[in-house]
VMD Tcl script that draws the C-alpha trace (Angstrom):
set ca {
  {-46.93 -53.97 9.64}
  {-48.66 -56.94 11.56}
  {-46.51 -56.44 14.78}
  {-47.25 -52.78 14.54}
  {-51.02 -53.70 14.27}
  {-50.70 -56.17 16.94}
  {-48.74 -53.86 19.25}
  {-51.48 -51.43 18.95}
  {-54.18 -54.05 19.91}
  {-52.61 -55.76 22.98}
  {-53.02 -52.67 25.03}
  {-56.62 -52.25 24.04}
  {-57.44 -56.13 24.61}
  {-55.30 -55.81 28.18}
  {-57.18 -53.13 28.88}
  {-60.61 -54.26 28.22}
  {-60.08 -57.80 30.12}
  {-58.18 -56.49 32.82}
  {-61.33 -56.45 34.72}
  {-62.49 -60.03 33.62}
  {-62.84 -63.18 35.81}
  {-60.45 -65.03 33.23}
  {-57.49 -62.45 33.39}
  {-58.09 -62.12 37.53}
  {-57.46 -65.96 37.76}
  {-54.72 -66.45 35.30}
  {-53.23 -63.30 37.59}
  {-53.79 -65.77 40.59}
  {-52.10 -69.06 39.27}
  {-49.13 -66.99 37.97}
  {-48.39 -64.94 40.87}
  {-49.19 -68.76 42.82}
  {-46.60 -70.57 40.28}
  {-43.65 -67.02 40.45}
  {-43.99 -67.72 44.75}
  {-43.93 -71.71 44.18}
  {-40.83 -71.36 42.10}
  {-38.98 -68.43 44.25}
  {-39.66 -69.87 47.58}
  {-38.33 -73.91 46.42}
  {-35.31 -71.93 45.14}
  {-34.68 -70.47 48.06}
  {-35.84 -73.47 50.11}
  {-32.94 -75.65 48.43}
  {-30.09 -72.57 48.82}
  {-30.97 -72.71 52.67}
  {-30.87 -75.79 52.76}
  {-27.61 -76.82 50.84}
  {-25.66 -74.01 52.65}
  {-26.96 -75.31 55.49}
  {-26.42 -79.22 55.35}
  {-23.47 -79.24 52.41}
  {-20.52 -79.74 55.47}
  {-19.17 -83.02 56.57}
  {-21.39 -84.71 58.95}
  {-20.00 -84.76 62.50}
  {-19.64 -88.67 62.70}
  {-17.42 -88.58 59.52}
  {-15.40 -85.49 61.35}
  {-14.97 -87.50 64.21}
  {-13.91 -90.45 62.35}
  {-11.36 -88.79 60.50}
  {-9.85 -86.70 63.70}
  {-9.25 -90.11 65.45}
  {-7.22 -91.27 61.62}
  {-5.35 -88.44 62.03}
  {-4.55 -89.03 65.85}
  {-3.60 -92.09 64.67}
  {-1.39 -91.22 61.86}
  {0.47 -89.05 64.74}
  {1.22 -92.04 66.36}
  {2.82 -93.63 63.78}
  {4.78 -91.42 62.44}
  {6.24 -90.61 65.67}
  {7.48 -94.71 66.07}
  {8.85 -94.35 62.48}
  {7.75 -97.23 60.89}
  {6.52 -95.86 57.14}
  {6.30 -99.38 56.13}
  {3.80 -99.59 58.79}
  {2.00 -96.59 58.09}
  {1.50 -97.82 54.22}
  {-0.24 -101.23 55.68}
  {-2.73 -98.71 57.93}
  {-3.31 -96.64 54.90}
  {-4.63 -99.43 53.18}
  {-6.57 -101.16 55.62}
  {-8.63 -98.24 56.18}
  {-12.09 -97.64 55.10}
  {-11.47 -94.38 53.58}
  {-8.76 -93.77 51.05}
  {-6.02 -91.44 52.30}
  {-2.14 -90.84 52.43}
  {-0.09 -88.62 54.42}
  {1.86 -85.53 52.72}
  {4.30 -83.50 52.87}
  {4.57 -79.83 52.69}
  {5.26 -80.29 49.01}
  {2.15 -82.80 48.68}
  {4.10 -85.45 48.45}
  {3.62 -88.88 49.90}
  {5.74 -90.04 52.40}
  {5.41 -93.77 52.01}
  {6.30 -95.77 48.81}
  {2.24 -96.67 48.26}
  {1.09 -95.45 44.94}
  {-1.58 -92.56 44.82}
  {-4.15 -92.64 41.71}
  {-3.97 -90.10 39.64}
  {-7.00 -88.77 39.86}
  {-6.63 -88.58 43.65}
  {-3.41 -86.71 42.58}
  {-5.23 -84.11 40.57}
  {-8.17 -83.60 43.40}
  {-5.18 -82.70 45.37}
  {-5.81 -79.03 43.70}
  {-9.18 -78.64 45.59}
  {-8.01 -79.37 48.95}
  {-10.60 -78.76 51.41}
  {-10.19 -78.28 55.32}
  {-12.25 -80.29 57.57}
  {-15.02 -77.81 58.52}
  {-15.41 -76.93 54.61}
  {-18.55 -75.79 52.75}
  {-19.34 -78.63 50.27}
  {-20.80 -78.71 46.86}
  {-23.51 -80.82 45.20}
  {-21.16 -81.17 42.38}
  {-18.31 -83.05 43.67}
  {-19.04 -86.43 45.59}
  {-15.79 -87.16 46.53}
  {-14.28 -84.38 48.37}
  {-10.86 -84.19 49.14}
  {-10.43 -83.21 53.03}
  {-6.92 -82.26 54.56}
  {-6.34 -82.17 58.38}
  {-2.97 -80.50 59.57}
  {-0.83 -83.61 61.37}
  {2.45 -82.67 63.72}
  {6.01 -81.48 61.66}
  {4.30 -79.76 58.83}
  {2.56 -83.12 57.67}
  {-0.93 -83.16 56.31}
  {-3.18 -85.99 55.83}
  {-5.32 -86.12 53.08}
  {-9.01 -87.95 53.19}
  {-11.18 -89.19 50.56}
  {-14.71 -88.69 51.77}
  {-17.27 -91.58 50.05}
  {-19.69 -90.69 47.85}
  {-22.04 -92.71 49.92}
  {-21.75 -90.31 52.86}
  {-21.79 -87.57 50.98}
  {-24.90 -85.17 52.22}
  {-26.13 -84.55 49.19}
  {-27.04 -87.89 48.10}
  {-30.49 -87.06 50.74}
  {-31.19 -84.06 48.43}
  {-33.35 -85.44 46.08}
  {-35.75 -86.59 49.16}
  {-35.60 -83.39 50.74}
  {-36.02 -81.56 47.65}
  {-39.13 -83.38 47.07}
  {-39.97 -82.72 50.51}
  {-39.63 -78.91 49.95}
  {-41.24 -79.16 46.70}
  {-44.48 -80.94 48.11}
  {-44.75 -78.61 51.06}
  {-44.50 -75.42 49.35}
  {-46.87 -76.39 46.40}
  {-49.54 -77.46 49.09}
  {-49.18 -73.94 50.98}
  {-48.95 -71.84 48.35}
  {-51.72 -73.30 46.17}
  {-53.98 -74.02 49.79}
  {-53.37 -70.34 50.46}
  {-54.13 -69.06 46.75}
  {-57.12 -71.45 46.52}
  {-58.88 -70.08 49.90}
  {-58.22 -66.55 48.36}
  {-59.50 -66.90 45.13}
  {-62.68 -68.55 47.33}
  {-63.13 -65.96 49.10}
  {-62.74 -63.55 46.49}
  {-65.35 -65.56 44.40}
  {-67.77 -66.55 47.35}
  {-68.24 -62.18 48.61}
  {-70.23 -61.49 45.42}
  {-72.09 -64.81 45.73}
  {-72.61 -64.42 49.54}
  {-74.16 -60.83 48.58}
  {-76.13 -62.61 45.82}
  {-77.44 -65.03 48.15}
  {-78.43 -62.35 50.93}
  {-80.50 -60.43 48.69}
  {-82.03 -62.98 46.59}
  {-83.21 -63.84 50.65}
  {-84.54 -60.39 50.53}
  {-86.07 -60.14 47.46}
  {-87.96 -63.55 48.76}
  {-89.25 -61.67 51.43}
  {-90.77 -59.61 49.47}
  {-88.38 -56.43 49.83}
  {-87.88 -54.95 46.27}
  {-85.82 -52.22 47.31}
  {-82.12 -53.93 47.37}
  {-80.16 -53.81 44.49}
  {-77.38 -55.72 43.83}
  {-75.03 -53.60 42.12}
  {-74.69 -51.56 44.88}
  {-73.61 -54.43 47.16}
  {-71.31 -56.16 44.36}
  {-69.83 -53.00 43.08}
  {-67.54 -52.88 39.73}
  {-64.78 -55.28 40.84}
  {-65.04 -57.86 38.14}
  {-66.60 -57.21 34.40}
  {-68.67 -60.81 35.18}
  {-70.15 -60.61 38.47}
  {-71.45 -56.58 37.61}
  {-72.92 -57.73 34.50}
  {-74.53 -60.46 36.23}
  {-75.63 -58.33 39.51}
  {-77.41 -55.67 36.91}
  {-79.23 -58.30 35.65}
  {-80.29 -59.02 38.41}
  {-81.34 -56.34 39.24}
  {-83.28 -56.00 35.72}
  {-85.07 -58.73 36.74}
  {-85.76 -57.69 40.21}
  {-87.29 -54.57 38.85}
  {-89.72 -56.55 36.41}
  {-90.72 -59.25 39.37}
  {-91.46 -55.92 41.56}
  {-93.74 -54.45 38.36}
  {-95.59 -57.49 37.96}
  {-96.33 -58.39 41.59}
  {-97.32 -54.74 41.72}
  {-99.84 -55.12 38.71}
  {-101.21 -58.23 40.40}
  {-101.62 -56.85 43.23}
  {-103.26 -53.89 42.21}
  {-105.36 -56.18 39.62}
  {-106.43 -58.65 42.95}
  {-107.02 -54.81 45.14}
  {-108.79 -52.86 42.24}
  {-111.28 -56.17 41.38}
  {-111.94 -56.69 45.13}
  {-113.03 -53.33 45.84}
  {-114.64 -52.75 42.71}
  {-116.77 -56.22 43.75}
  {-118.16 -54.26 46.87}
  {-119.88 -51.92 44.75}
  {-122.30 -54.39 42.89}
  {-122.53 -56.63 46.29}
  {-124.33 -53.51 48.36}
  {-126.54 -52.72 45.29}
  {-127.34 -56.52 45.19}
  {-127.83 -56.76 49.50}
  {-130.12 -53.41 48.76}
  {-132.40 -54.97 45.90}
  {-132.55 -58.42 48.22}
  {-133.32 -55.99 51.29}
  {-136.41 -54.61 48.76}
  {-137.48 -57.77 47.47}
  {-137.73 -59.40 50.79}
  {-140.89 -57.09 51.05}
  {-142.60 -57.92 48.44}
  {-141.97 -61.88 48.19}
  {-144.68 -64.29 49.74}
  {-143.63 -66.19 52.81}
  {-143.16 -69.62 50.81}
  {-140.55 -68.34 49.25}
  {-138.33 -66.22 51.43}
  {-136.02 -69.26 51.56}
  {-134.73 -68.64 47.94}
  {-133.75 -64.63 49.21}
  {-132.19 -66.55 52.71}
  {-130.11 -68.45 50.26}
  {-129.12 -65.23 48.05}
  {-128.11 -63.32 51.45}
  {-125.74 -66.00 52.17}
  {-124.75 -66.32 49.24}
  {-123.78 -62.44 49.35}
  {-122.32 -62.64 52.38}
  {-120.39 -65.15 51.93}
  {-119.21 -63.02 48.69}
  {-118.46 -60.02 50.84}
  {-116.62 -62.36 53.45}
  {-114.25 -63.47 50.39}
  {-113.85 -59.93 49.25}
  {-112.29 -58.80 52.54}
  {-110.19 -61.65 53.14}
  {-108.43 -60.84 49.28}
  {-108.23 -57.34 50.73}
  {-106.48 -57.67 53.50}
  {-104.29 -60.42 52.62}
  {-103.20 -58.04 49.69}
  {-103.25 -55.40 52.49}
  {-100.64 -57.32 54.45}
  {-98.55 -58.54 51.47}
  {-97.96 -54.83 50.52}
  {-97.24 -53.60 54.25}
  {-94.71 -56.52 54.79}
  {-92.08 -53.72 55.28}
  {-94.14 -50.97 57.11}
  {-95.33 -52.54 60.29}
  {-95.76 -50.50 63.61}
  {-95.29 -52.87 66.54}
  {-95.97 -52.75 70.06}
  {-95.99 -54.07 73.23}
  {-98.34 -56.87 73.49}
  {-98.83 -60.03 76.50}
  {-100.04 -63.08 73.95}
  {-101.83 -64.53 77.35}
  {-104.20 -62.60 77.32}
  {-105.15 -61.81 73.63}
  {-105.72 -65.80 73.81}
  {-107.57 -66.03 76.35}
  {-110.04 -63.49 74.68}
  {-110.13 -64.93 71.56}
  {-111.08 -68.16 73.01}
  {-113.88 -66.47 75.08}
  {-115.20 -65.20 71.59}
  {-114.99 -68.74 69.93}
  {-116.73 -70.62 72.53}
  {-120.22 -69.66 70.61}
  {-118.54 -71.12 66.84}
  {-118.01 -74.65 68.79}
  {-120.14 -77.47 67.56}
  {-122.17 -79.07 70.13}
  {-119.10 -81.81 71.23}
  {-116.19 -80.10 70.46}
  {-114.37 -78.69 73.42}
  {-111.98 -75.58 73.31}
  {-109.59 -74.46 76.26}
  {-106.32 -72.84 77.35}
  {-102.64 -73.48 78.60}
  {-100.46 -70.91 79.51}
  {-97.37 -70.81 81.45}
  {-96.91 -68.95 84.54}
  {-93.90 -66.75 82.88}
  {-94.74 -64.96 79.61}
  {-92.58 -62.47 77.90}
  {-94.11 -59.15 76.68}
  {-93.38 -59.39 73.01}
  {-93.62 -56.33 69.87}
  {-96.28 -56.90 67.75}
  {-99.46 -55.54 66.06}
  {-102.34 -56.26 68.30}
  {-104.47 -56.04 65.52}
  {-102.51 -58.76 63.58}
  {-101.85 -61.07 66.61}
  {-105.75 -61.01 67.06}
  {-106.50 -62.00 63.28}
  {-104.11 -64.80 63.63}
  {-105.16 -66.30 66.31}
  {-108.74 -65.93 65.34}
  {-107.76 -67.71 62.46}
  {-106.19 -70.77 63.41}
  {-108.81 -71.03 66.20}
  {-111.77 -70.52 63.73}
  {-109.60 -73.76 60.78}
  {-109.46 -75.82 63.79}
  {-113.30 -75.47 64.73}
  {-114.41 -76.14 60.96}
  {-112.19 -78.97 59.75}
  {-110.54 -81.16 63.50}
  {-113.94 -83.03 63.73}
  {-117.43 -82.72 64.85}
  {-115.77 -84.41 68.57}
  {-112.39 -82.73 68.28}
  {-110.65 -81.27 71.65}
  {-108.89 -77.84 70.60}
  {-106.04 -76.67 73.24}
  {-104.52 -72.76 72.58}
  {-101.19 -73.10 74.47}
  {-99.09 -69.92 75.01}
  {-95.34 -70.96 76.20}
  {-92.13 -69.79 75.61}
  {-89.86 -71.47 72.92}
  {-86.78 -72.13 71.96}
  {-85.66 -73.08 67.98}
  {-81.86 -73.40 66.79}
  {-80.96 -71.46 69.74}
  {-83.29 -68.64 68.93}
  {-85.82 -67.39 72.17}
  {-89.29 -67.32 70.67}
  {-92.92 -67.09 72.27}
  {-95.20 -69.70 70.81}
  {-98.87 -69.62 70.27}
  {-99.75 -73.18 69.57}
  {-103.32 -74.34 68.19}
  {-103.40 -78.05 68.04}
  {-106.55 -80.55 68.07}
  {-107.05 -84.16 67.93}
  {-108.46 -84.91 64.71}
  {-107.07 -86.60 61.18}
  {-104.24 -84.09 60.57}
  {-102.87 -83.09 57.38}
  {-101.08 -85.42 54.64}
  {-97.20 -84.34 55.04}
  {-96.45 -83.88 52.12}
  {-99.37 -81.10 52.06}
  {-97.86 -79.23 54.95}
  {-96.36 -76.95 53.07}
  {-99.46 -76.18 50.79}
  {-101.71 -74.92 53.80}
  {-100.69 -71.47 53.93}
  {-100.68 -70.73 50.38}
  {-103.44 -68.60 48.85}
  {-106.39 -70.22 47.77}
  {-105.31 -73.74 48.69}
  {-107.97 -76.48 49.82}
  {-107.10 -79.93 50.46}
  {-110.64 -80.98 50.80}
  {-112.21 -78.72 48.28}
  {-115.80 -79.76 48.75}
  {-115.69 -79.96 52.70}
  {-113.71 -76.30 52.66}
  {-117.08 -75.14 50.29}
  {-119.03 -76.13 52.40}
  {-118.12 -75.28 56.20}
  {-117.34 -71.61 54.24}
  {-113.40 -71.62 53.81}
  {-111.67 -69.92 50.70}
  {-108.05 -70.90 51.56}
  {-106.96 -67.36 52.76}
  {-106.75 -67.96 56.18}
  {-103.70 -69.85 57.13}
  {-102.18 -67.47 54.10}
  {-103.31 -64.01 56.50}
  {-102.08 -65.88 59.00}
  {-98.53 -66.09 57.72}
  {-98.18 -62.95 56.15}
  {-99.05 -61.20 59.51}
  {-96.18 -63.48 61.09}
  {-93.62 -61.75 58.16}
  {-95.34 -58.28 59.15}
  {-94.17 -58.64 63.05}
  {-90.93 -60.56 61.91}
  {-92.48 -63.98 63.39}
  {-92.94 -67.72 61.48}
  {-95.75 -69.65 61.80}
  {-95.51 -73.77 61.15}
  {-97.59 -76.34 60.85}
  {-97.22 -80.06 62.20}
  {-98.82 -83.23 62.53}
  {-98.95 -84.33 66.54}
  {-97.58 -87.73 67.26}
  {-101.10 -88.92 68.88}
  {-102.98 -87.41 65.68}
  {-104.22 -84.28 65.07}
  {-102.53 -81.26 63.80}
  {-100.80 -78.67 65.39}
  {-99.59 -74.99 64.13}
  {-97.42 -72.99 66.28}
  {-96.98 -68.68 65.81}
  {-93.48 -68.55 66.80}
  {-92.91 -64.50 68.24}
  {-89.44 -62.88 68.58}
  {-89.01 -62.24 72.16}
}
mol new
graphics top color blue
foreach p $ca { graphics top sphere $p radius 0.5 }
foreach p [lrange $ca 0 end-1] q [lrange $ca 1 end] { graphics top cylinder $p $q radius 0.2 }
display resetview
């Protein structure tokens, strides 16, 4: 009743785990360990058909013993023919066509009884027997009869070819099997890779499943999960950012009722204290400025994957912005222009390329240094072999920390929270400026110059 049961379950269980990572790789090593075993068996048939014959030296040796046994037995002399019997290396007689020696000099008997499995000179041997028995056909019907050393015997090598064959195959089979199984195992986590790139990017639209498929139980269990949790990262970035969009523009509201009651007021406030309202105004402003800079940095965020690009000369969209900026300079800073003579035409939004610029033009004016030199340099550029355009904004003042470098274009960030407060920065600007780089497919980076200073370079794709 138990083997009946069990009978009835192996199916199901086979069935169920055919699919499984476990049951794929056992597959593997036991189709690896049927083709490791097959091919050294047939390695070691080849190669005892092939090498189980008497080596040509011994052949030749034993030709010129049988030339000479010719010779003697054409002078006559048997007694002589016994003494060269003996004094040769090998141990042999000369027969008759009954088998039958035709000296006096005794034959062992186990020689005797070899004399059954009388082998001619261009035999196949065996692994089996060491000391062959060779016969080679002499003149009048005579035959004489070699005993072949076990010390020359081919087979005594086998064991070191063997172990040759052994090694060889193993390391070929299993080298092949292992990059198999590595490729088979590194597709699902290549695809996993690439769209956990994606989904870093900011595009919730991939799904894993679809690019793993149903191969193996282990990897689709894990891809839907992903993919669960790909759906709840999009829902709650998409609450945020609707949270962050609703707020702002829900702010602007009770800012324009509060800029109307200041406009009132200012009317019917004495003189001596106007400076209070000045204070509220820029106070409001300076709200309203924050407000759209949470707006469109949530605008950008959500139209990462939507962008409408054209063609746009980075020349001269710098040299504009840096005609607008000459009236934000503080009485000794200095602002000016490099460009070189050949300039690409590059796809991007004009709007965006203008923001960015403005941008890094407008952080370098507030925080280089009250004597700072600012240089806009537009030059092509080239990155890990990749063609780029590069709008570089560098100055000549403290720099960054490096290990901050990384910070300055996330939201909200301030390394110098009280200076930032007070020259008017929220920490949004270096974070528009790289999410309009992801909108036109460009990277923006930031570096400390060598002479001091800092420099941040919008690298467009040409």
């Amino acid at each position: 009743m138990k083997i009946i049961c069990w009978l009835k379950i192996c199916p199901s269980l086979f069935y169920k785990h055919k699919n499984g990572l476990a049951f794929r790789l056992f597959s593997a090593f036991a189709t690896s360990l049927f083709l490791i075993i097959s091919l050294q068996s047939l390695a070691e048939i080849a190669l005892m058909k092939s090498m189980l014959r008497v080596p040509s030296s011994i052949q030749e040796e034993m030709l010129d013993l049988a030339n000479q046994a010719n010779i003697l037995i054409a002078e006559g002399d048997m007694d002589e023919l016994a003494d060269w019997g003996r004094a040769q290396e090998y141990y042999l007689f000369v027969l008759d066509k009954n088998k039958h020696p035709i000296t006096h000099r005794d034959m062992h008997p186990h020689f005797e009884f070899k004399l059954r499995y009388l082998r001619p000179l261009d035999t196949q041997l065996d692994n089996e027997v060491n000391r062959p028995i060779i016969g080679i056909p002499l003149d009048n019907g005579l035959t004489i009869v070699i005993q072949m050393p076990y010390q020359q015997h081919p087979a005594n090598d086998f064991p070191f070819y063997f172990g040759i064959i052994k090694l060889v195959i193993s390391a070929l089979i299993l080298g092949l099997f292992s990059w198999v199984i590595a490729r088979y195992l590194q597709q699902p986590l290549d695809k996993l890779r690439a769209v956990s790139h994606k989904l870093s990017q900011g595009d919730f639209e991939v799904k894993v499943s679809d690019e793993i498929g149903h191969s193996v139980r282990e990897f689709s269990e894990l891809a839907h999960d992903f993919d669960n949790m790909t759906h709840e990262i999009h829902s709650l970035a998409e609450k945020q950012q609707r949270l962050i969009r609703d707020v702002s523009h829900e702010l602007r509201t009770p800012l324009a009722r509060h800029n109307l009651a200041l406009h009132l007021l200012r009317k019917k406030v004495d003189s001596e204290h106007q400076h209070l309202l000045d204070r509220l105004e820029n106070e409001s402003n300076e709200m309203n400025t924050l407000v759209g800079e949470i707006l469109e940095f949530s605008r950008l965020e959500s139209a990462r994957y939507s962008a409408k690009l054209e063609a746009v000369t980075l020349d001269s969209y710098s040299s504009a912005q840096i005609a607008q900026r000459q009236v934000d300079l503080k009485p000794n800073q200095t602002l000016s222009m490099q460009c070189s003579t050949t300039i690409p035409i590059i796809m991007a939004d004009p709007r965006l390329v203008t923001r960015a610029i403005s941008n890094l033009i407008g952080n370098a004016i507030k925080y280089a240094g009250e004597n700072a030199m600012i240089q806009v340099v537009v030059t092509p550029y080239t990155e890990q072999g990749n063609e780029y355009v590069a709008v570089i904004v560098e100055d000549d003042g403290l720099g960054i920390p490096e290990h901050q470098l990384s910070d300055i274009f996330s939201p909200f960030t301030r390394l110098e929270s009280a200076r930032d407060k007070q020259s008017g920065g929220y920490g949004l600007g270096l974070a528009i400026v790289k999410e309009a780089m992801l909108v036109m497919k460009g990277k923006v980076k930031a570096e400390n110059r060598k002479e001091g200073g800092l420099r941040v370079s919008l690298l467009f794709n040409v």
